[in-house]
Every structure is written in C-alpha cells, then in structure tokens.
C-alpha positions in Angstrom: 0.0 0.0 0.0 1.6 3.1 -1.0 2.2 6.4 1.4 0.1 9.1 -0.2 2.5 11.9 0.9 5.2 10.2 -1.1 3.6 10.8 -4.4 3.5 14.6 -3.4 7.6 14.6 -3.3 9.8 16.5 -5.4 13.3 15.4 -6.3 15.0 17.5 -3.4 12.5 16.4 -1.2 13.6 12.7 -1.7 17.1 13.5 -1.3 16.7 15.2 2.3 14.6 12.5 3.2 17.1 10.0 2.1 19.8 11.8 3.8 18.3 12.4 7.0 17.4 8.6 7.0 20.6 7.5 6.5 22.0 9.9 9.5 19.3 8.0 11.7 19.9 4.9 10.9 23.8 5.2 11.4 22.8 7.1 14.8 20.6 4.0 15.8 23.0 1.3 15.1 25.8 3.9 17.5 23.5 4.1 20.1 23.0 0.2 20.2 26.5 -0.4 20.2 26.8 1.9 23.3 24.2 0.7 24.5 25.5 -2.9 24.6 28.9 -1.5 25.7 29.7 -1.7 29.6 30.5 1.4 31.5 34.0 0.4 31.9 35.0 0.5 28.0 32.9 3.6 27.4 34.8 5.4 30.0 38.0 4.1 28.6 36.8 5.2 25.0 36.3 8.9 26.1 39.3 9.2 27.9 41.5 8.5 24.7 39.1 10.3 22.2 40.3 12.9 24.5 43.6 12.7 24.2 43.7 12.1 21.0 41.7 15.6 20.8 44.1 17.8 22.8 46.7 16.8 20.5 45.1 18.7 18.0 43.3 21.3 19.9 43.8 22.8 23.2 41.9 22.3 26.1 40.2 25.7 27.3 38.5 24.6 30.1 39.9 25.7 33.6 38.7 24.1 36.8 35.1 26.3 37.6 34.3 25.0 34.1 35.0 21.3 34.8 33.1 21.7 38.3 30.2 23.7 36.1 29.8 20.7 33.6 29.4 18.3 36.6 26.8 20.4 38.1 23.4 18.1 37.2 21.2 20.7 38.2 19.7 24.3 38.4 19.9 24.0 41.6 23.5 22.5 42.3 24.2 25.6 39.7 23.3 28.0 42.0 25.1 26.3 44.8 28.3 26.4 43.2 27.7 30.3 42.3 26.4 30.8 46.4 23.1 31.7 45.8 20.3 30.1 47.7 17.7 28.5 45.2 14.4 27.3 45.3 11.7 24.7 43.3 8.7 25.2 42.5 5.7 23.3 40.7 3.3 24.9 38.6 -0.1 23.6 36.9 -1.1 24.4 33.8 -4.8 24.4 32.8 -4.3 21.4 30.2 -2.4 19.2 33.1 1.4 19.5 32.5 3.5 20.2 35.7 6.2 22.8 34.8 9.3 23.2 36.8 10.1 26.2 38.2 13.2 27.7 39.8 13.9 31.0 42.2 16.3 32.9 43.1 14.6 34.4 46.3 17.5 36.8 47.4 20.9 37.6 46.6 24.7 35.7 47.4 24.9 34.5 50.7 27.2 36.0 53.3 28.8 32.5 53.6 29.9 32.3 49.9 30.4 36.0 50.0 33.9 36.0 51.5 36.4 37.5 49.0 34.0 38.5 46.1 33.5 41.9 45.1 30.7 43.7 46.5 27.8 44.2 43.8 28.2 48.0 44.6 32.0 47.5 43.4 30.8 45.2 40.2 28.2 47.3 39.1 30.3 50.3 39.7 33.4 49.0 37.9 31.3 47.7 34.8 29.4 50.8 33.8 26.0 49.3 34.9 24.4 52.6 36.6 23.7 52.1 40.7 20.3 53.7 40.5 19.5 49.6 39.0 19.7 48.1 43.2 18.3 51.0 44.4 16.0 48.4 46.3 18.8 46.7 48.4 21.1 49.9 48.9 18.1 52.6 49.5 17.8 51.2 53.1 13.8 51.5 51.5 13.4 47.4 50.7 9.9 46.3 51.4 8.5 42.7 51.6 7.0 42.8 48.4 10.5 43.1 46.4 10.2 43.6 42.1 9.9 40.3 40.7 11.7 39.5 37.1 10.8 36.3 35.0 13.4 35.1 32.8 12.8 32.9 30.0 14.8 30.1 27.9 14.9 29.5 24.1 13.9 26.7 22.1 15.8 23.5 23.2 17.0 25.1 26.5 16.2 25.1 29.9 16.6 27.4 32.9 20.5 26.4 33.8 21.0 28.6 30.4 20.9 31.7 33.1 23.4 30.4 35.7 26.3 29.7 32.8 28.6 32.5 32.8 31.9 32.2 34.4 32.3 36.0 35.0 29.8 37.7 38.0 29.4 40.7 35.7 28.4 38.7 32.7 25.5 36.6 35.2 22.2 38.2 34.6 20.8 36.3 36.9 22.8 36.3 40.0 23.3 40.6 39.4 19.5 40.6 39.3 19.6 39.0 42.9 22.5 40.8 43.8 20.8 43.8 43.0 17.6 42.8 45.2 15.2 41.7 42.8 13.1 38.5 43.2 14.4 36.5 40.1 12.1 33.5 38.6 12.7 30.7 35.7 10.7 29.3 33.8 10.7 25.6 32.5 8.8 25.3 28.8 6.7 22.0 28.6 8.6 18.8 27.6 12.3 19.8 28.6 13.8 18.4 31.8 12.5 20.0 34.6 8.6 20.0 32.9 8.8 16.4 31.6 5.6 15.7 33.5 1.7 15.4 32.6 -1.4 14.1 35.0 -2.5 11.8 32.3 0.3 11.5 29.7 3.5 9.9 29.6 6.6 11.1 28.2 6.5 7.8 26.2 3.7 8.5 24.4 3.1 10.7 21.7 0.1 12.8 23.1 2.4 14.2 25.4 4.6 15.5 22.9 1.4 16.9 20.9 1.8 20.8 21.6 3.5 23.9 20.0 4.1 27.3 20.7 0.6 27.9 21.0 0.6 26.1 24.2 3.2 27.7 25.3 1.7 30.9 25.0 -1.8 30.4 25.9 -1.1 27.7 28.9 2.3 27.8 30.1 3.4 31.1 30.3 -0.1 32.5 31.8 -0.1 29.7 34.4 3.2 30.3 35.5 2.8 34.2 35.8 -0.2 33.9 38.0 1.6 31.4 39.8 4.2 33.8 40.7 2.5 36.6 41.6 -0.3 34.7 43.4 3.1 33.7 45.7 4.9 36.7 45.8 2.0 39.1 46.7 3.4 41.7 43.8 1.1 42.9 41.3 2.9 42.6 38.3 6.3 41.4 37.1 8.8 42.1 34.6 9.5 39.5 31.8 12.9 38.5 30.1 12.8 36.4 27.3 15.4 35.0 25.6 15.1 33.8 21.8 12.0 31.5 21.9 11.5 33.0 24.9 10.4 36.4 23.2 8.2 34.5 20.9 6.2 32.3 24.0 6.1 36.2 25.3 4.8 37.9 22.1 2.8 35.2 21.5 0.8 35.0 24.9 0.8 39.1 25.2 -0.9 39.3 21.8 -4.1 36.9 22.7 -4.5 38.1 26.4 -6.0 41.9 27.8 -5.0 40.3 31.2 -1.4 39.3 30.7 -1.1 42.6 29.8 -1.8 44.1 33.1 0.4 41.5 35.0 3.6 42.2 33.0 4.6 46.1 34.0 7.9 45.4 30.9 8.5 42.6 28.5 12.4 42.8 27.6 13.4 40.6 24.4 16.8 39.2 23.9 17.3 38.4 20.3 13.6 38.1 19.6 12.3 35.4 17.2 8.7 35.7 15.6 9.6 36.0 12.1 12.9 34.2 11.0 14.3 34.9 7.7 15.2 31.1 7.8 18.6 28.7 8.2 22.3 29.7 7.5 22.7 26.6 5.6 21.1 26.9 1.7 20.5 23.1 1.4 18.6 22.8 4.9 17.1 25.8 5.0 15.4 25.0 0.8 14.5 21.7 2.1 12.3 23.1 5.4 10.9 25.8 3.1 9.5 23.8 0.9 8.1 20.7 2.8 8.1 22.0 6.9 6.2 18.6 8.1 9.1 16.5 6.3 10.5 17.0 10.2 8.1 14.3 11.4 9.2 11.8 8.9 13.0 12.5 10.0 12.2 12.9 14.0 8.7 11.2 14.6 5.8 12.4 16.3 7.6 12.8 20.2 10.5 14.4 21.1 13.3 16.2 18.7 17.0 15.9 18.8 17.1 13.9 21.7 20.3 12.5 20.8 22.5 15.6 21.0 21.7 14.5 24.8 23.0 10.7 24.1 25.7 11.8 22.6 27.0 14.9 25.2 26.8 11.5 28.2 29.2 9.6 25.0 31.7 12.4 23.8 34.5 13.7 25.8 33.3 17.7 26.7 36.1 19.1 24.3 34.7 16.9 21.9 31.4 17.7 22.1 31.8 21.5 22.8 33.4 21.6 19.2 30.8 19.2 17.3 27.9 22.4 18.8 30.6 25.0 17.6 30.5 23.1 14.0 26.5 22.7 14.1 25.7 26.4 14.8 27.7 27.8 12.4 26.5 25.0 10.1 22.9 25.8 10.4 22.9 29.8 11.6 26.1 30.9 10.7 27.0 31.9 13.6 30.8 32.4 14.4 30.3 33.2 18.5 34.0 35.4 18.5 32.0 37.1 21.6 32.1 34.2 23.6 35.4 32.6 25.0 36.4 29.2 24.2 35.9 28.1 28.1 32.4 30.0 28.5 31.7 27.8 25.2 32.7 24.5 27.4 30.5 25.8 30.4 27.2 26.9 28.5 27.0 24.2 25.6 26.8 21.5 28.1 23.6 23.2 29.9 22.3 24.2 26.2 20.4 21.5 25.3 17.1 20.2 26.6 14.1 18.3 25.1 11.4 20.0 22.8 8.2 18.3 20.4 8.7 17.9 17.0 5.8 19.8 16.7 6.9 22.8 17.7 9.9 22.2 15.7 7.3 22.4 12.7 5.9 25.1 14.0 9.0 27.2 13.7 9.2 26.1 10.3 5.7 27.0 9.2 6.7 30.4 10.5 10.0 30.6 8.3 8.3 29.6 5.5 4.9 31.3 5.9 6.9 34.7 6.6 3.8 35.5 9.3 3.8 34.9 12.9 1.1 32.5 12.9 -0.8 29.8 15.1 0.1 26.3 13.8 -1.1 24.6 10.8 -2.8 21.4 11.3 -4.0 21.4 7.6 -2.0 19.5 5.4 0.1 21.8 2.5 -2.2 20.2 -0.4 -5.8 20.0 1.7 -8.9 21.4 -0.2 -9.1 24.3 2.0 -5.2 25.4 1.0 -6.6 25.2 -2.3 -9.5 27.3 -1.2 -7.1 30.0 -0.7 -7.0 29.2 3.6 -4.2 31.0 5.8 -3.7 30.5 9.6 -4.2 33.3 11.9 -1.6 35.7 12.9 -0.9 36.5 16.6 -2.0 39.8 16.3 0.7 41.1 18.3 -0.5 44.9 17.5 -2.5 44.8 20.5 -0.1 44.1 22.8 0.0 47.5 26.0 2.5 45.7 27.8 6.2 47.9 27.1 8.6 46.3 25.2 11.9 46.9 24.4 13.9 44.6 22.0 17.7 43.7 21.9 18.7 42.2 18.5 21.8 41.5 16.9 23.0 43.2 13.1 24.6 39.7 11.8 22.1 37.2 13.4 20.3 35.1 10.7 17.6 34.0 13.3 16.3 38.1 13.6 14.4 40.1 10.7 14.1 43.5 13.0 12.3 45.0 9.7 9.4 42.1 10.0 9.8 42.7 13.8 9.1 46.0 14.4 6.0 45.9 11.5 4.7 43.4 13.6 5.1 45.6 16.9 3.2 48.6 18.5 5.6 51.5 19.4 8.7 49.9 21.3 12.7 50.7 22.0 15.2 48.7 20.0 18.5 48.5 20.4 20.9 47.1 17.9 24.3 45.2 18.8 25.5 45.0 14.7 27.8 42.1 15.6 25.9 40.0 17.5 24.4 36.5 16.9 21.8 34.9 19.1 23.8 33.3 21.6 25.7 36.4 22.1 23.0 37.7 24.2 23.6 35.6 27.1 27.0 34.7 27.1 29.0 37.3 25.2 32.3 38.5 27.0 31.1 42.2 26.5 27.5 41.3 27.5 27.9 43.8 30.6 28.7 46.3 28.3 26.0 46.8 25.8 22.9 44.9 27.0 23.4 45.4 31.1 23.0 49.3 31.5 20.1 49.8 29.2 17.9 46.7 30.9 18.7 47.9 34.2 17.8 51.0 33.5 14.3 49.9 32.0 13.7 47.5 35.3 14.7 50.5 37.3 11.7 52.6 35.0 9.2 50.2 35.5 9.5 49.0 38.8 9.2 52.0 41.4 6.4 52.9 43.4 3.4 55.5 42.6 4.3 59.1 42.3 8.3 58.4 41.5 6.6 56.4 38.7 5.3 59.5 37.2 7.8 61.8 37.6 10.1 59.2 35.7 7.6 58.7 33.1 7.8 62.5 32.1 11.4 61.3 30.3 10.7 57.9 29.6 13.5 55.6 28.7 11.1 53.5 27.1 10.2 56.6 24.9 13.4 57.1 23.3 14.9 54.6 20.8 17.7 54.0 21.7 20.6 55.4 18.9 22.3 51.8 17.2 25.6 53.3 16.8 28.2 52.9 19.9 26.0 49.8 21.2 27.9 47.8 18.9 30.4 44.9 20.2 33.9 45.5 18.7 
C-alpha cells in the first residue's frame, strides 16, 4: 500500500529524506552499540578520544568550568555560584506540571567572603547604581520587584546560571541587586517532563506547539508567581524563543497585559528569515512537516543528549561549535572558548517535534502564525485558507527589543512591523547566543535593561515623575552599542 505523501515529493524532497534517514539509521545502530557496551570501555573510550583531541586542539577549560559541567542541576548551579535556590511546581490548565526555579535573594554571606561587593561590580562595569536602588536605598519592602526570565527553544533554565564572570550573570546581578528572580521551564524539557495523564512515552504528550506555550504555560506560571509573591505585576525576560512564547501570549491576552509592567526581548524570534545553511534551509521551506518523517511524532534531537553522556566535553563542545555555524552561521568570536565549554553543556534540553514544525511554518509562511494542522495540499489550501496571525498589534505591555545586526535568526524589519511603538537596540555584531554569554555582554545589553527595570519597577508618584522622560520613549541610537 503506497504512502500518499510520497507521491507529493519533489526530487530534493527525496534526497533530504534519504539523507536524514541514513544519518538515523547510522545514529541507531551507534546508540545500540553503546548501549550494549559496559560502562568500563565507554569510559576508557572517552578518555583516549580525549587525548587524541588535545593533541590537536587545546583544552580551554579551567577548573570552575570542569566543576560547572558536573553540576546536574539548576539547583547545584546556584550552589556552586552561592546563591540560595528554590523549586517550585506549577499547573497548567491542560495538566502539564512545569518546573520552576527561584532565586529568592541575593549571594549568601557565607559564599560571600572575597568577592567583590555588587556595589563595586556594578560600579566597575558601567552598569548605573540607580538599577539596586531596592537593596542599597535602606527603603526594601517585603514585596521586592519580581523578574521572570525565560529560555529559548531547546534550552532550559540552567542557560541563566552559565557564565563564568559575575558581571556577565544576569541572573545572580538581578539578585544581587535585590530583585526577586524566577525561571521558567517550557513544557517537555527536563524540569517540565511531567503530565497528569500522559507519559513522556507516548506521543500525546509530545502533541503541543508554541501555542501552548503561549496560551497555557506562560499565563499559568505568571499567575503562579505573583499569586506567591504578593506583587502585582512582574517584569518579563525572554530570551530567543523566549520572546516568541512572550509575544505570542501578550498578543491573545488583555489580562497578561496588566500582570507584566515590561517585556524585555533578547534576540527576539517571531519572524525568522530562515537557516544559515542553503540546502537545509530549501529543504524546510519547501516541505516543513518533512521534520516528522526524520524525527517522529515525540520528542526532537534527543540524541544531541545521548551523545553529550558519550563524547569527551572538548569533543562535544566543538561538534555544537560546527552545528551552529552549520545551520545559523554563527561564528560566537563574543564568547570565549571556556564560557563555550560551560554553556554548551547546559544548552540543550528536550522540545516536540511539533513545535519544531511550527518554527518552520513560520520561516516559510513569513507570518507569525498559530500552527497549521492542515495539510500543504488539503482542499481548504486550495480554497485560498491562511492561519491566523498572533496579532501582536494589540499588545500594551512595554517592550523593548535587543537584536543583533549579523544574526540570521532576527528580521528587525518584520519585527518592528509586527510591533506597537517599542525601544530597539541594535548590537551589529551579534548573533543569538551572544546575548547571554558574550564577553562584553555587561557592556551593551546590562545598562540599558537595568535602566528599564529601574523605570518600570518603582512605586506611585516616582513612577510619574520618571515617566515625564521615559527611557522606554526614546529609541535607543544603534551606533556605539555595537560589540567590537
């Protein structure tokens, strides 16, 4: 019996297909090897693909970045850095349990001895004091700001808690500088790999998109977090797919609105212009739901996982290097070769193939839209049938939007068409990744955002008064916010 999509295949089509089945195949029979392999000889096969690789190459990692590989968790992450941490479960209204982390306060006196002060960091990097105003005021109340910071696509909230330098840690100066940091966990990766009726064995659990993550997780969480901190709104940090959950969500919800007081987007994603790579990026332009015949109907690229437990980190920190600038042409010459060894191997978590789809019904579509459940040659296509835009005009909450010049993930033109009035600063030799763990990071992202949080998180009448010369009111000028 014959598989009707088949006969819809063009040449190239057959080729990817072809390709990417071969690649799976020879991944399958590798993993069954290993598999069948005791611990002993895999261990013993790392350690000389290791030293085979620093005869080549030299090995940048220094001894936090050893201990920040072996950290298995957010919260042993946050150990190691001396911040206290805390977990959290959230709900949402369709039944998955997302994991959620906290950063209730700042460094703790114990872990404080011989570290600058974050007076003295803030000071000595340019980031303006007026941003812990809360903690240095002697005016803290019990209801502190609260700021919810958000992961990309394939990531998870370790992401955050990366950077080897204090100054470069978003997270820990947000503490530091007395604000009540959350994470959040997207559906599927592993700390939200949990569903009241479904099991991550089964496909149904894997059934969801950015839609869900827009319309269930990220409005479940935020009521969740202010239902427990007592404030009455927070500030939002989104990161890649982070920004898109947050654009998304914002767009379909009057309430969300008027429970986030500033929506801050790193490298926002809603309208790609598509892949770095020709080949890959013609292939999921022209056929997006090709992905489920390469990755199946559960979750995607599970075996960049399989294969960070198998490769030596060296190893493996290179084979990402390769990938990204395979796929997005990104070089990374922001990031140092031993940040690369700490962030890569807390990059990667699960994600549906679904929403992988969904990405690439965006590319190609050129429209931020709601996923496509009819198929490409259905009689309503024919009928001239589009999916619905997020109609992200109608979005009140502020925004201001950080985007990189050079990154191939980033159309700032299709961007700000899709926007109301927001501030947008442009970092011309940026990429994605840059955003988080650039060396200059400090530099040209840290003053502007704390000056926003600073905007839109004081009380009342100082509100006002600020409000007359609005930071969010002026775009900020794209020349001399470029990394050199």
């Amino acid at each position: 019996m014959a598989v009707p999509i088949l006969g819809r295949l063009n040449l190239r089509d057959y080729q990817a297909l072809f390709i990417g089945w071969l690649l799976l195949f020879v991944e399958a029979i590798l993993r069954l090897v290993t598999f069948c392999l005791p611990l002993s000889v895999l261990e013993i096969c790392k350690t000389q693909s290791q030293r085979i690789f620093t005869k080549y190459y030299k090995d940048e990692r220094t001894l936090p970045v050893k201990l920040l590989q072996k950290a298995n968790n957010f919260s042993e992450m946050a150990q190691f850095w001396g911040y206290p941490s805390e977990e959290h479960v959230v709900k949402t209204q369709d039944n998955y349990m997302l994991g959620v982390h906290r950063l209730p306060r700042g460094r703790s006196t114990p872990h404080s001895e011989g570290r600058p002060s974050i007076e003295n960091i803030f000071k000595q990097h340019g980031i303006p004091l007026s941003a812990i105003r809360h903690t240095i005021s002697g005016k803290a109340s019990d209801v502190r700001p609260v700021v919810l910071l958000y992961h990309g696509l394939m990531m998870c909230s370790e992401v955050w808690l990366c950077n080897l330098e204090d100054h470069n840690r978003l997270a820990t100066l947000l503490a530091d500088a007395g604000y009540d940091v959350w994470f959040g966990n997207a559906r599927g990766n592993k700390y939200s790999m949990k569903h009241t009726q479904y099991s991550p064995n089964g496909s149904q659990f894997w059934n969801y998109c950015i839609d869900e993550f827009a319309m269930c997780d990220l409005p479940s969480l935020v009521d969740y977090i202010l239902e427990t901190t007592g404030a009455p709104s927070l500030s939002y940090i989104g990161f890649s797919q982070g920004t898109t959950t947050a654009f998304a969500a914002l767009s379909v919800s009057p309430q969300l609105n008027k429970k986030i007081n500033l929506f801050i987007a790193l490298a926002p994603a809603t309208s790609p212009r598509g892949l770095h790579n020709i080949f890959v990026d013609a292939i999921i332009k022209a056929s997006p739901n090709l992905v489920y015949l390469l990755f199946g109907r559960k979750a995607c690229l599970a075996v960049v996982l399989f294969w960070q437990k198998v490769l030596s980190p060296p190893i493996f920190t290179k084979i990402l290097d390769f990938s990204m600038s395979f796929l997005f042409g990104w070089k990374l010459d922001q990031i140092t070769e031993a940040q690369k060894a700490a962030s890569y191997y807390h990059l990667y978590s699960c994600a549906s193939t679904k929403s992988l789809v969904h990405w690439f019904q965006i590319i190609r579509a050129r429209n931020f839209q709601v996923y496509d459940e009819l198929p490409a040659y259905s009689s309503y296509t024919a009928l001239g049938y589009s999916p619905s835009r997020f109609p992200t005009q109608q979005i009140a909450t502020p925004i201001a939007v950080f985007y990189g010049g050079i990154d191939s993930l980033v159309d700032i033109n299709v961007l700000t068409r899709q926007l109301p009035k927001c501030s947008a600063a442009n970092l011309q030799l940026c990429s994605t990744s840059d955003f988080i763990w650039a060396a200059d990071v400090h530099k040209h992202v840290f003053p502007e955002l704390f000056d926003l949080l600073r905007v839109y998180n004081v009380d009342g009448t100082e509100k006002d008064d600020i409000e007359a010369e609005s930071e969010y009111d002026r775009v900020y000028d794209p020349i001399g916010l470029k990394i050199n």
